[in-house]
Residue frames relative to the residue before (quaternion, step in Angstrom):
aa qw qx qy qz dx dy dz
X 1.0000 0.0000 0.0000 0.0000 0.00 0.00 0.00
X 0.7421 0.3794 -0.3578 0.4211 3.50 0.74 -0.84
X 0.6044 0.5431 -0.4283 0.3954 3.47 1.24 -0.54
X 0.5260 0.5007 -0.4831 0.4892 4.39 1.39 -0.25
X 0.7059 0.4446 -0.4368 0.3366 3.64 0.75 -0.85
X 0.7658 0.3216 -0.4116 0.3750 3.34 0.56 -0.59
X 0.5683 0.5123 -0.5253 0.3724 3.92 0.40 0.03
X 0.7094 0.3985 -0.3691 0.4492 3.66 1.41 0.17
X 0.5983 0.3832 -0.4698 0.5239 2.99 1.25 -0.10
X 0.3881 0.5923 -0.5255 0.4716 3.62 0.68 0.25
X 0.7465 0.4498 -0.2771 0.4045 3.44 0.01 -1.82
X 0.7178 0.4438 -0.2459 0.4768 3.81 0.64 -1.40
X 0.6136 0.4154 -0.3825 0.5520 4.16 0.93 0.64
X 0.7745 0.3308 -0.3360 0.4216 2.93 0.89 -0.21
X 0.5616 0.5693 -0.3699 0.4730 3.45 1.67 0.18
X 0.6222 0.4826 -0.4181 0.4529 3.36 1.50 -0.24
X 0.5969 0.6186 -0.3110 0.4054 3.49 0.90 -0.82
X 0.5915 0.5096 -0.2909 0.5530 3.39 1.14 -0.51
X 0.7014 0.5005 -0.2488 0.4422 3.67 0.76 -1.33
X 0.7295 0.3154 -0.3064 0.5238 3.74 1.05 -1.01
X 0.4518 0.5526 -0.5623 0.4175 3.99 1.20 -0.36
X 0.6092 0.4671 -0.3096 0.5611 4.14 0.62 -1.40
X 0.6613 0.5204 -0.3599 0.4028 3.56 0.00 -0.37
X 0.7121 0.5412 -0.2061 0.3968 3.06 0.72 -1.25
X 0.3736 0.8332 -0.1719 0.3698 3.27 1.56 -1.31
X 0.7898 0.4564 -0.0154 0.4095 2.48 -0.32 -2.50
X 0.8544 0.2732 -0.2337 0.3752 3.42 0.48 -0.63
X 0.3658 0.5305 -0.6006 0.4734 3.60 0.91 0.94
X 0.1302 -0.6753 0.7127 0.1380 2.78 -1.98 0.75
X 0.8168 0.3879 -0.3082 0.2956 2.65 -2.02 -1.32
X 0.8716 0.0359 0.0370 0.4875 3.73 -1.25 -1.10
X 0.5663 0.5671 -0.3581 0.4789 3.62 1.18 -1.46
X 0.8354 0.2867 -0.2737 0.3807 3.87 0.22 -0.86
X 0.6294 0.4386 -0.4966 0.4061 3.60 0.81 -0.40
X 0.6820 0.4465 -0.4239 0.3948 3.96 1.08 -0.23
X 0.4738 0.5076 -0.5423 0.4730 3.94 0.82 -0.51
X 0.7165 0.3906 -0.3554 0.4558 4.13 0.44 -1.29
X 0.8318 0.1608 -0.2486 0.4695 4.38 -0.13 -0.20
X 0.5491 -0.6513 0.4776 0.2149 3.63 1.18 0.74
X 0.8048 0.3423 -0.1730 0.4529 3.84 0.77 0.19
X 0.2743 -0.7410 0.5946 0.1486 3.89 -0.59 0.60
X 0.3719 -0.7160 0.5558 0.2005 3.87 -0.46 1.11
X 0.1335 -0.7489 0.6460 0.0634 4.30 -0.58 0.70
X 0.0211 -0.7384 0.6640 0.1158 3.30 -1.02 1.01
X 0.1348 -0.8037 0.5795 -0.0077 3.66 -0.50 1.41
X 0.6109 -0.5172 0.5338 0.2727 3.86 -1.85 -0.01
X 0.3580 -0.5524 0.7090 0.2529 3.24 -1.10 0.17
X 0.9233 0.1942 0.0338 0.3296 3.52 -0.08 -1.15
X 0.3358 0.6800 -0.4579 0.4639 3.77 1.62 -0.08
X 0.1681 0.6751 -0.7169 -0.0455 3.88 -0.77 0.46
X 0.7625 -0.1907 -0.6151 0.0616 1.81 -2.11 0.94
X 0.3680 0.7720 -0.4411 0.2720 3.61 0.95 0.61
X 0.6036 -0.4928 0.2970 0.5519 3.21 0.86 -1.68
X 0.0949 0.6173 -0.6961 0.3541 2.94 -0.79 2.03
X 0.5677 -0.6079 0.5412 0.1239 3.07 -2.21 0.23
X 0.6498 -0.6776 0.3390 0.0601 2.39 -1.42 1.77
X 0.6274 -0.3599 0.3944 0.5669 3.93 -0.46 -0.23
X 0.8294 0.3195 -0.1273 0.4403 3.67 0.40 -1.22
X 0.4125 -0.8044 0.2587 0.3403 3.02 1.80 1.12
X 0.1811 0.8029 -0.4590 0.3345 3.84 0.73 1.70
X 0.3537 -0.6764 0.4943 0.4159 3.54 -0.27 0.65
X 0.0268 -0.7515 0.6573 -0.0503 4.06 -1.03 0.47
X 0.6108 0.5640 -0.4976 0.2477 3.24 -1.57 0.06
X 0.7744 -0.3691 0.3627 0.3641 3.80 -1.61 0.20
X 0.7177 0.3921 -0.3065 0.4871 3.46 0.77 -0.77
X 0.4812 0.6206 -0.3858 0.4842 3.75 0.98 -1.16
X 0.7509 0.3862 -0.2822 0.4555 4.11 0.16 -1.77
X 0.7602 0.3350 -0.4012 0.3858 3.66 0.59 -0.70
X 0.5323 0.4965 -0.5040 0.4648 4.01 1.07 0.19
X 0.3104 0.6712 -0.4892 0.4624 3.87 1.12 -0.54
X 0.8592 0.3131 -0.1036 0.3911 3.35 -0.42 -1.87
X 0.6639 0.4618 -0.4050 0.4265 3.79 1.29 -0.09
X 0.5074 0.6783 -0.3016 0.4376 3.29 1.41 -0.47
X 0.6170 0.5779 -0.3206 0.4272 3.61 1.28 -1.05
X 0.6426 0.6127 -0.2258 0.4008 2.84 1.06 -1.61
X 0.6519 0.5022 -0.3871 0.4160 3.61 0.42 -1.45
X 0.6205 0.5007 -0.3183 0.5128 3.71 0.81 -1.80
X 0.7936 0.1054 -0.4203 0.4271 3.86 -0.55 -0.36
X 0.4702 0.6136 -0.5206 0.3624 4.01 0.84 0.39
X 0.6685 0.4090 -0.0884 0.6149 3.76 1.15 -1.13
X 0.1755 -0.8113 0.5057 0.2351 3.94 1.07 -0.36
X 0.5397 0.5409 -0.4213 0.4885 3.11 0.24 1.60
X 0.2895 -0.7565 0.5323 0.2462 3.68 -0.80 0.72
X 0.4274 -0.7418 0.5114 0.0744 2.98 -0.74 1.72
X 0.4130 -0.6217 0.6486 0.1490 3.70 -1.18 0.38
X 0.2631 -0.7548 0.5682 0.1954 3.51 -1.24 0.40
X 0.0187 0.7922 -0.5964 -0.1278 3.61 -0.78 0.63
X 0.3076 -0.6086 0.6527 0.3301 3.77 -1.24 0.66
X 0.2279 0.5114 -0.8267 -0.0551 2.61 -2.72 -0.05
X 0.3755 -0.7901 0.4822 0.0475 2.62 -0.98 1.47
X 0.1759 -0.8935 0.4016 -0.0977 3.41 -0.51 1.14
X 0.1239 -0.9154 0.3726 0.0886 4.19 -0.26 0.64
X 0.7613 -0.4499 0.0870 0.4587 3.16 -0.47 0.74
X 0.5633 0.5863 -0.3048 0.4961 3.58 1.62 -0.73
X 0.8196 0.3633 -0.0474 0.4405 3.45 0.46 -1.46
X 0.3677 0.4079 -0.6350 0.5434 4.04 1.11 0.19
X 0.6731 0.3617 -0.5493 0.3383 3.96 -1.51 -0.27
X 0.8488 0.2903 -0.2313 0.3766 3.41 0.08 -0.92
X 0.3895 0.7780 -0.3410 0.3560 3.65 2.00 -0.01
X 0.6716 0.6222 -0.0462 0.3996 2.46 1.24 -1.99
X 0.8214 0.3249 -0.1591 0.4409 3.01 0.42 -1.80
X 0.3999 0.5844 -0.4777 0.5200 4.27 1.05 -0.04
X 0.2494 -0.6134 0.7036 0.2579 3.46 0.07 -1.77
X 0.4675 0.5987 -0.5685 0.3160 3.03 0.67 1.14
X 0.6591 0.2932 -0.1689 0.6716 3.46 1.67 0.53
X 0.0406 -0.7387 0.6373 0.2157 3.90 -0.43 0.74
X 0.9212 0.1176 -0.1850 0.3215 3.66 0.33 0.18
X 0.2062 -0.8815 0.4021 0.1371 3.83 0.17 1.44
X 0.0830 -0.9147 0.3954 0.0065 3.38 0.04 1.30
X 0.4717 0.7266 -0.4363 0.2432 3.48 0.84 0.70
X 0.7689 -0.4119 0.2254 0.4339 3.94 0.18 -1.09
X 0.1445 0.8961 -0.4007 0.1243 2.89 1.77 0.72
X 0.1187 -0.5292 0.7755 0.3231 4.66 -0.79 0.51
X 0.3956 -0.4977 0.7713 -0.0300 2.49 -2.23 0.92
X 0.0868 -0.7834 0.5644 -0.2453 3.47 -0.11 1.73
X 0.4481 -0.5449 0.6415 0.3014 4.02 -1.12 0.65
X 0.6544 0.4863 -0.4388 0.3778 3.76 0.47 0.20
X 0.6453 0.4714 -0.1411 0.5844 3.51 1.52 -1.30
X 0.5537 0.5854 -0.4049 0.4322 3.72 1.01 -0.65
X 0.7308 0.4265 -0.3558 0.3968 3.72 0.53 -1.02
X 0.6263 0.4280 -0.3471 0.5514 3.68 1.16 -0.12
X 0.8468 0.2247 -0.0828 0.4749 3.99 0.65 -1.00
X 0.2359 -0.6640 0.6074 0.3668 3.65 -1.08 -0.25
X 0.2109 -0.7535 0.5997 0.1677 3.52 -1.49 0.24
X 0.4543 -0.5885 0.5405 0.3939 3.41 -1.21 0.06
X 0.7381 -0.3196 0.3553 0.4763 3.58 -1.64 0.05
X 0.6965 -0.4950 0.3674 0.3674 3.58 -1.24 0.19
X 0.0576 0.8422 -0.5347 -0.0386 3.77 -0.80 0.59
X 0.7752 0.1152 -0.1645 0.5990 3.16 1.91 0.68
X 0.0888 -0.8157 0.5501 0.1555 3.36 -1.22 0.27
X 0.0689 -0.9107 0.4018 -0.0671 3.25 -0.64 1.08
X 0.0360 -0.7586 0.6186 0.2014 3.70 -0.64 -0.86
X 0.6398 -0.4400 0.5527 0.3027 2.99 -2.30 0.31
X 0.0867 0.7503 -0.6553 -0.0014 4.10 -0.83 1.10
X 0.4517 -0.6742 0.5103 0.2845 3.87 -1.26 -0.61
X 0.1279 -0.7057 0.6968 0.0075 3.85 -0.79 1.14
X 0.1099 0.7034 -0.6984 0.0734 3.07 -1.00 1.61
X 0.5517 -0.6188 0.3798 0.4105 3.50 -1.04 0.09
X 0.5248 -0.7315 0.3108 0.3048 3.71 -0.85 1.24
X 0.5674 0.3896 -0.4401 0.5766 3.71 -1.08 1.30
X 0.6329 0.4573 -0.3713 0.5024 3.93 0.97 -0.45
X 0.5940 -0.6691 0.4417 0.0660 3.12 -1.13 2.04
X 0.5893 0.4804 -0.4693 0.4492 4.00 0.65 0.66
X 0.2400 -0.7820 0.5737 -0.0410 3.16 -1.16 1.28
X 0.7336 0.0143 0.1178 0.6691 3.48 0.86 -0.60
X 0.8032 -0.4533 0.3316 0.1983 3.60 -1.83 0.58
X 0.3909 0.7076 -0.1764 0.5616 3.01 2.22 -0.47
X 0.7831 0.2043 -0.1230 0.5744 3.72 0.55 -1.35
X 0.5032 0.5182 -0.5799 0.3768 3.86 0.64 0.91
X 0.2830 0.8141 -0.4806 0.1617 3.52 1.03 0.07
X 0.7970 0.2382 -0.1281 0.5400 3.96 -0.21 0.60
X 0.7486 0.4815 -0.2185 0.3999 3.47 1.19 -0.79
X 0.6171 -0.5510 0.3827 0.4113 3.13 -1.56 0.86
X 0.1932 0.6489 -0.7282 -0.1061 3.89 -1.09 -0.05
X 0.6026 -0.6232 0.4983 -0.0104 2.81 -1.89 1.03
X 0.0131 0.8417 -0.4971 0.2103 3.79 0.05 1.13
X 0.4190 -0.7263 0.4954 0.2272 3.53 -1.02 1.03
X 0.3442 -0.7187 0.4371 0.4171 3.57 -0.72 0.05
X 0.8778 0.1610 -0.2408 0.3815 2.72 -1.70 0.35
X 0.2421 0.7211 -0.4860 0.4304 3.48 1.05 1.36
X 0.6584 -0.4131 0.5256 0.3459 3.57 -1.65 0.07
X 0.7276 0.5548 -0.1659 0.3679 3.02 0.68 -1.80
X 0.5616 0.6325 -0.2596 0.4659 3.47 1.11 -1.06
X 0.7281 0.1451 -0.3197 0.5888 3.95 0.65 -1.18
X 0.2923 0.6524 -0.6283 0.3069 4.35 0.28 0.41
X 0.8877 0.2961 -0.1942 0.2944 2.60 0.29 -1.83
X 0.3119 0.8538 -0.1912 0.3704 3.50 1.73 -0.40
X 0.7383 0.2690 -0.1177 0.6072 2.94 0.26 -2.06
X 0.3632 0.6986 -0.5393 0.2986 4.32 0.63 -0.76
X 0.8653 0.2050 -0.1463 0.4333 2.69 -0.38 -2.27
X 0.5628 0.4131 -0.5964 0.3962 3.98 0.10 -0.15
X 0.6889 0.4443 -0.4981 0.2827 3.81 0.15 -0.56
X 0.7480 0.2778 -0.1772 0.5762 3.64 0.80 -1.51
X 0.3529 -0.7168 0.5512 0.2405 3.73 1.15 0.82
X 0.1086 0.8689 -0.4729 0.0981 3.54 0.08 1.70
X 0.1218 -0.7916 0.4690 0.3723 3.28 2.46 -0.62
X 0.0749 -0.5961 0.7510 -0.2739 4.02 0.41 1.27
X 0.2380 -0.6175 0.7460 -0.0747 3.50 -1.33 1.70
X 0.4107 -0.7409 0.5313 0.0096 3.60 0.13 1.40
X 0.0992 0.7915 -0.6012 -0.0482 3.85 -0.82 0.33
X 0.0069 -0.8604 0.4950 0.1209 3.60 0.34 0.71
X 0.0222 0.8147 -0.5766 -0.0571 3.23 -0.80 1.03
X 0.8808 -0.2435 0.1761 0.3659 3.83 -1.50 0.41
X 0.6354 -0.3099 0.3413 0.6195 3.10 0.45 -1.80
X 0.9359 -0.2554 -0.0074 0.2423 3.43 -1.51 0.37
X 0.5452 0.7893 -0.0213 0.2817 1.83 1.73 -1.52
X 0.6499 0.2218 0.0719 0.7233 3.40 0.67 -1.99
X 0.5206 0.3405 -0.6335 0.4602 3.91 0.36 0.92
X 0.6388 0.4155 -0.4244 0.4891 3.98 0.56 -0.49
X 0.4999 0.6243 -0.3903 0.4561 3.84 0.72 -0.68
X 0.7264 0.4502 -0.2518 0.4541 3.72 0.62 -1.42
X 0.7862 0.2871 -0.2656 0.4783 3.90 1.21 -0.32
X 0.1708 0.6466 -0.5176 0.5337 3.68 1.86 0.49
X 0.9778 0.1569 -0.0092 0.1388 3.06 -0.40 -1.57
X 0.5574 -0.6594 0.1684 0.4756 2.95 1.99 0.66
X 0.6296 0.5802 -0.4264 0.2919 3.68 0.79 0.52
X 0.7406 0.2093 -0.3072 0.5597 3.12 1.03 0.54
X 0.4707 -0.6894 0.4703 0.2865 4.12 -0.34 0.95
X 0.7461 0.0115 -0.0580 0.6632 4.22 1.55 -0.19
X 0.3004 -0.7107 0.6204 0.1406 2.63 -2.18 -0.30
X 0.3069 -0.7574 0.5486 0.1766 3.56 0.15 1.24
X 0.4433 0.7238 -0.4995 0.1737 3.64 -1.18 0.34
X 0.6191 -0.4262 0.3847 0.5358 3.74 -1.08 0.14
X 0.3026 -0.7810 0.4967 0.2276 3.91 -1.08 0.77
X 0.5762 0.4869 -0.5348 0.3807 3.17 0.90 0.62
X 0.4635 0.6601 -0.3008 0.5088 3.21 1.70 0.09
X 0.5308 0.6244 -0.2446 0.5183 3.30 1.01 -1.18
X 0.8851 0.2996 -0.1505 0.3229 3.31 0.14 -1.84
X 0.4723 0.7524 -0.2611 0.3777 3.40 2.03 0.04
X 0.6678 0.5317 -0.1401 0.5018 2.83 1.43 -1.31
X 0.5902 0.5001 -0.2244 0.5926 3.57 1.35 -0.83
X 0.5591 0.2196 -0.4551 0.6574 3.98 0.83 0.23
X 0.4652 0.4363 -0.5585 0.5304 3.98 -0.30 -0.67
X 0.8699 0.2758 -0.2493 0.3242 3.75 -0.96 -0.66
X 0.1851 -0.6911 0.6433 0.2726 3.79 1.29 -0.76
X 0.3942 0.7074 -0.4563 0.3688 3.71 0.75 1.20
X 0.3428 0.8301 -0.3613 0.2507 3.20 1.34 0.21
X 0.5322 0.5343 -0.2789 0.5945 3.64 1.51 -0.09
X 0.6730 0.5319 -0.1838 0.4799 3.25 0.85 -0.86
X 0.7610 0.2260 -0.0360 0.6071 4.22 0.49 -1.18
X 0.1424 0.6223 -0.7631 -0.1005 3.18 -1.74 -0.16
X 0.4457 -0.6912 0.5589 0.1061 3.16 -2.15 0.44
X 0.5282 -0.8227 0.1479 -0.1495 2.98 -0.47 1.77
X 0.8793 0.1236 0.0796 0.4530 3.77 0.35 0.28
X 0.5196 -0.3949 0.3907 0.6492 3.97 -0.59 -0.19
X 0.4086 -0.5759 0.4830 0.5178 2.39 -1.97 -0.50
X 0.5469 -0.5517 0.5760 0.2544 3.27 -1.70 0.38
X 0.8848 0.1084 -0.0153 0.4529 3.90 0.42 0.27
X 0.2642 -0.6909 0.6197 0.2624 3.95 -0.92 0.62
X 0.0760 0.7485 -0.6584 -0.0214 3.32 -1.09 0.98
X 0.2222 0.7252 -0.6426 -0.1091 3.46 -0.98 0.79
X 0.6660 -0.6259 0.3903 0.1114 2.82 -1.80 0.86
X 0.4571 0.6892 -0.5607 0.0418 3.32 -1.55 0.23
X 0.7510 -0.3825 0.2571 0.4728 3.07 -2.10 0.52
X 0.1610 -0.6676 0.7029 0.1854 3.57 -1.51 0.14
X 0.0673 -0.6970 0.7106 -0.0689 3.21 -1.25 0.99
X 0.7362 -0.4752 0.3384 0.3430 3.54 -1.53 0.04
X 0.3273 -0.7301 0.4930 0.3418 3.89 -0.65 0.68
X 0.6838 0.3095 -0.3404 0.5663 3.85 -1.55 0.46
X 0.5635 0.3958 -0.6248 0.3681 4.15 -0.22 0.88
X 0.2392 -0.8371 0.4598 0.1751 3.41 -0.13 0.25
X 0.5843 0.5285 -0.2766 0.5502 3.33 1.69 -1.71
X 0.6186 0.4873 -0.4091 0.4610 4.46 0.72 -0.83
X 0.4576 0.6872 -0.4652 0.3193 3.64 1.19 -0.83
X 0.7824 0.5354 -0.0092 0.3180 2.25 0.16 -2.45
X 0.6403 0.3523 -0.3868 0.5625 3.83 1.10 -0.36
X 0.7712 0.4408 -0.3488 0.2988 3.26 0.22 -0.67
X 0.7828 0.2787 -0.3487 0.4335 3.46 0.98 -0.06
X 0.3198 0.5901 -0.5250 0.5234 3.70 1.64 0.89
X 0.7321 0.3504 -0.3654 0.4558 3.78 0.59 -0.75
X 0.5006 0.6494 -0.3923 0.4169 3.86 0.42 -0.21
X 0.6895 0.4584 -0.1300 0.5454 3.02 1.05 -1.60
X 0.5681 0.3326 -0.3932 0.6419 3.66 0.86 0.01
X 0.6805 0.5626 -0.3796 0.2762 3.83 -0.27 -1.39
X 0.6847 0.4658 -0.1711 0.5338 3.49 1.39 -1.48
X 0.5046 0.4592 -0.4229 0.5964 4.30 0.92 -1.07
X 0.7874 0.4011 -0.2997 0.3597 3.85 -0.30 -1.31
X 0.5053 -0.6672 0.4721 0.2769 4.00 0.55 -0.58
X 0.2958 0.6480 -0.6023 0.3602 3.55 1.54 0.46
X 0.6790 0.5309 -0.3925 0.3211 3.72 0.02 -0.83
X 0.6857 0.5067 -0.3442 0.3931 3.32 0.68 -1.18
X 0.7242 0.6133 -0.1410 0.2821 3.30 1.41 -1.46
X 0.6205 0.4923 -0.3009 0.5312 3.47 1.98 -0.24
X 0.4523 0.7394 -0.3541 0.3513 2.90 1.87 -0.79
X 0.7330 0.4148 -0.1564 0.5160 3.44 0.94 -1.81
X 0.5596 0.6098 -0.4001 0.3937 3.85 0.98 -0.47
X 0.8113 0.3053 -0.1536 0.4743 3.23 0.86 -1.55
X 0.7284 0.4898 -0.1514 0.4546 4.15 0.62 -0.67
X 0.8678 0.0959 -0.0970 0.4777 3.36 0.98 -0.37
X 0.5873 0.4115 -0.5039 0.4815 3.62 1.57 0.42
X 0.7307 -0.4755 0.2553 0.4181 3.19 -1.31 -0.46
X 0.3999 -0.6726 0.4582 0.4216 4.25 -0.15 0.91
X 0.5872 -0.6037 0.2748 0.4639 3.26 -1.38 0.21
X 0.4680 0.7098 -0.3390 0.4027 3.66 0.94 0.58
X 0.3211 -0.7627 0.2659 0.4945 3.33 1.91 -0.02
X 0.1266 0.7842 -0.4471 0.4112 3.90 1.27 0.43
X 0.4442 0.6524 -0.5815 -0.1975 3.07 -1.64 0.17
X 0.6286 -0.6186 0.3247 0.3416 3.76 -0.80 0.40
X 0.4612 -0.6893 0.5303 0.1756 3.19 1.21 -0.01
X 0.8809 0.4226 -0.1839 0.1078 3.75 0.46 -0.35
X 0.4968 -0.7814 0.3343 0.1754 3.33 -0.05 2.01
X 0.5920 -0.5475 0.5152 0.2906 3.52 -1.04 0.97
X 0.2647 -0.7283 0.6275 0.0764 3.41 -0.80 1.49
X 0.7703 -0.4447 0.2560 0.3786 3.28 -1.58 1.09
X 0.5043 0.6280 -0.2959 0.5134 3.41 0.72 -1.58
X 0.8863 0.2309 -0.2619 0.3043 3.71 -0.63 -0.73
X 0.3667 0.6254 -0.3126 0.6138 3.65 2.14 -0.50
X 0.7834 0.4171 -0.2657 0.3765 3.46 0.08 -0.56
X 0.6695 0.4946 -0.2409 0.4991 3.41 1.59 -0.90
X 0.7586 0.2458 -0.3585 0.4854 3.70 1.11 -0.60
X 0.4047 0.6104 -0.5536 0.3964 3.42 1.21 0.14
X 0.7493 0.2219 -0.3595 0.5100 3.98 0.25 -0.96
X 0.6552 0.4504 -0.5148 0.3207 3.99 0.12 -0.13
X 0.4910 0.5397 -0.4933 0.4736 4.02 1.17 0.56
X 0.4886 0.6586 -0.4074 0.4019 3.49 1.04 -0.22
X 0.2058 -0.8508 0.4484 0.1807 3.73 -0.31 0.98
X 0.6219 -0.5902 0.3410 0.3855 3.84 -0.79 1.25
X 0.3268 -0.6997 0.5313 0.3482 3.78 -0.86 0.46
């Protein structure tokens, strides 16, 4: 008798565990449920963002931003208990906002600033860069600062920061700046390669990314203050709280544990996979930002 009771009380724990495991389920939403149901998290990545996210020789998404969505992806999969898959889609500075917000991407992983304008439409993760708007002109060309683009063509991505900078500039110090908006980074460096535009406006760690990507560093240089605060992060849909909530519990580990620091040095200061390297040490500003986001929430 005592051996029937316990194979039912056996059986009846293991029907509850099941019932509160389904339970438990059931009550994920937003990003958390549509991945536990298709087993896969949709990445929107760059073509041309180094050392952020761009493509590899074997035409792979890579870069600092790509490894730290990696480690959100883990997170989501043991959040939803389930190993998630990765899909790409590749996505440009025009078409991540509206990627995002559709859900045709649950996480945009490229160099996106996170702005109180872009917030009311997107959510971001904590900061994983700091940047600004500088200028790449070709060396021996007579511009020194935002001042000596006056009349000239410069070359801007769309639907970039960098794009209304330079904008709002020339209406203020009325510089008549002959905009050139182009796709992505890409064909904005392409537009001063080939002499149609005299610069390129853009984030300069971009700037200088593109100038290792090419081993053109003899050739270009970057130019002037900056013209703008940009920090980065992931973008993800607004109103999920439960994706919130993972994504800034895992930061808060990634940054305490030294994963940040470690993509930091992987991407920015070894060599890219192009044999390149940017050369460029974490600035005080960004030490300080993963230094308080390791601090766990009371």
């Amino acid at each position: 008798m005592t051996t029937i009771l316990g194979k039912t009380g056996l059986a009846c724990a293991v029907l509850l565990l099941a019932a509160g495991a389904a339970q438990a389920q059931e009550l994920l939403t937003g990003t958390l449920a549509k991945a536990r149901a298709s087993g896969a998290i949709t990445i929107g990545y760059r073509e041309s963002s180094v050392p952020f996210s761009f493509l590899n020789t074997r035409k792979e998404p890579v870069g600092y931003s790509i490894e730290l969505c990696r480690e959100l992806v883990t997170a989501i999969g043991n959040a939803v208990d389930r190993t998630l898959a990765i899909q790409w889609e590749p996505v440009t500075s025009d078409s991540r906002f509206d990627a995002v917000a559709s859900g045709k991407v649950d996480l945009e992983c490229g160099s996106t600033t996170s702005n109180l304008e872009r917030q009311k439409r997107v959510s971001f993760s904590p900061t994983i860069f700091v940047s600004g708007t500088k200028v790449l002109v070709k060396k021996g060309t007579p511009i020194a600062s935002f001042r000596d683009l006056a009349g000239r063509k410069v070359a801007v991505t769309a639907g970039t920061t960098n794009e209304k900078t330079l904008r709002e500039l020339s209406e203020k110090f009325k510089l008549g700046i002959q905009l050139q908006v182009a796709r992505d980074h890409a064909e904005s460096f392409a537009l001063v390669k080939s002499g149609q535009a005299d610069a390129f406006a853009t984030d300069d760690v971009l700037l200088y990314g593109l100038i290792a990507q090419e081993n053109a560093k003899a050739d270009y240089r970057v130019v002037g203050d900056f013209l703008s605060y940009d920090p980065y992060g992931i973008m993800y849909r607004k109103g999920d709280p439960q994706l919130a909530k993972v994504i800034n519990d895992s930061f808060q580990v990634l940054a305490e544990d030294g994963e940040i620091e470690r993509q930091y040095k992987r991407w920015f200061l070894r060599k890219l996979p192009t044999g390149a390297s940017l050369d460029l040490p974490m600035s005080a500003q960004l030490e300080t930002i993963i230094k308080t986001m390791s601090v766990k929430a009371e």
